[in-house]
C-alpha positions in Angstrom: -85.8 -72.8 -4.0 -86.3 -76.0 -5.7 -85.4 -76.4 -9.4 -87.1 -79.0 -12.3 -85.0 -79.9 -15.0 -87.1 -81.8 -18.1 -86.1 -84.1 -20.7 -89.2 -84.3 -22.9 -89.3 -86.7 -25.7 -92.0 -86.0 -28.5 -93.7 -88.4 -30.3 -92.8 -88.3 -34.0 -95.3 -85.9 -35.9 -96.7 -84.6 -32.7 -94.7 -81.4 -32.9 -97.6 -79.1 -33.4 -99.9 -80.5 -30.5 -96.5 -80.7 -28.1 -96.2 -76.4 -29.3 -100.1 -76.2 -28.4 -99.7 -77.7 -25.2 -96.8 -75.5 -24.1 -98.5 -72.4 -25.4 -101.5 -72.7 -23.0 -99.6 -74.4 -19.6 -96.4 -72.4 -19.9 -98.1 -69.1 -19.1 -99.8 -70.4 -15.8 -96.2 -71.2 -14.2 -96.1 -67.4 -13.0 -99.2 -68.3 -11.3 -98.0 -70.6 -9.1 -94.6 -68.4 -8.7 -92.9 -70.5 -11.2 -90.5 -69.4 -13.5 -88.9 -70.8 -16.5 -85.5 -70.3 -16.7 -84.1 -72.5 -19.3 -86.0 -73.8 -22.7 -83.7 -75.8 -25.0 -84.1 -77.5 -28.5 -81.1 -78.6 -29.2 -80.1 -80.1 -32.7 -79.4 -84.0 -32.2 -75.9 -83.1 -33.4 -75.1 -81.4 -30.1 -75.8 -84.3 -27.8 -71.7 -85.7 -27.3 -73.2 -88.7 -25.3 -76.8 -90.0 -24.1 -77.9 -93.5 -22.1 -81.5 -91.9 -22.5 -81.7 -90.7 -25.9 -82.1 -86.7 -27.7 -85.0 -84.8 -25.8 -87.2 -82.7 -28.1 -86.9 -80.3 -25.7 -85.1 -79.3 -21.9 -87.0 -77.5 -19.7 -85.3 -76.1 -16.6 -88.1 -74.6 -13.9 -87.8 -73.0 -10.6 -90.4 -73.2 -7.6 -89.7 -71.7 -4.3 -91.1 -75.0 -2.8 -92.4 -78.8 -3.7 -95.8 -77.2 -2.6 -96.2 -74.5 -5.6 -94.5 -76.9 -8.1 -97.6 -79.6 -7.1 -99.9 -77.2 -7.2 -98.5 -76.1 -10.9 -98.8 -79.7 -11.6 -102.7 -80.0 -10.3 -103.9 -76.5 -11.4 -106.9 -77.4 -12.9 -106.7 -75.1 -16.1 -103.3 -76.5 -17.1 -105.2 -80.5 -16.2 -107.8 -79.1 -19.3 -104.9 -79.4 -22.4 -103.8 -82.9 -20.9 -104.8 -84.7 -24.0 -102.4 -82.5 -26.3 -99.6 -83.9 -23.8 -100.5 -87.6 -24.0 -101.1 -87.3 -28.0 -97.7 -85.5 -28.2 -95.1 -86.8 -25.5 -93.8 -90.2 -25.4 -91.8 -89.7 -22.4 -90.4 -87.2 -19.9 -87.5 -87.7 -17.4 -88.3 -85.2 -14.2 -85.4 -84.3 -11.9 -85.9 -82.2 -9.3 -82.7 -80.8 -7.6 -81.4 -77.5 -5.3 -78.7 -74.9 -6.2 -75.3 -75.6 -4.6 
């Protein structure tokens, strides 16, 4: 089982398309045996210490393999609402890791 972890940092004002987005690619990570076990939005009075900044969100995803989290990635529906992504993310910090 391979695990995602993602700092997302929204663009100012974007909030609303960054909520559309998620609303139409979240759904299609059960497709590709995906699940979403973690989705935080944390006020930035909770972050103690950052090097990176406050994420808008953290996303914390598991895929039983590199293969179904690519093919997540690629699924051609969830390539369709790329522009909301662009217009609302500025950034994202991806780290993939493995339970211990």
């Amino acid at each position: 089982m391979l695990y995602y972890t993602q700092l997302i940092f929204v663009k100012a004002g974007q909030e609303a398309a960054f909520h559309a987005f998620e609303d139409q690619v979240l759904p299609l990570l059960e497709r590709h045996q995906g699940e979403l076990i973690l989705r935080l939005r944390s006020p930035a009075s909770s972050v103690l210490a950052t090097t990176v900044g406050h994420p808008y969100e953290v996303h914390l995803v598991s895929f039983p393999d590199r293969e179904q989290f690519e093919a997540y990635r690629d699924d051609p529906e969830r390539l369709q609402y790329m522009a909301l992504k662009d217009e609302s993310v500025g950034r994202v910090l991806l780290i993939e890791g493995t339970a211990l």
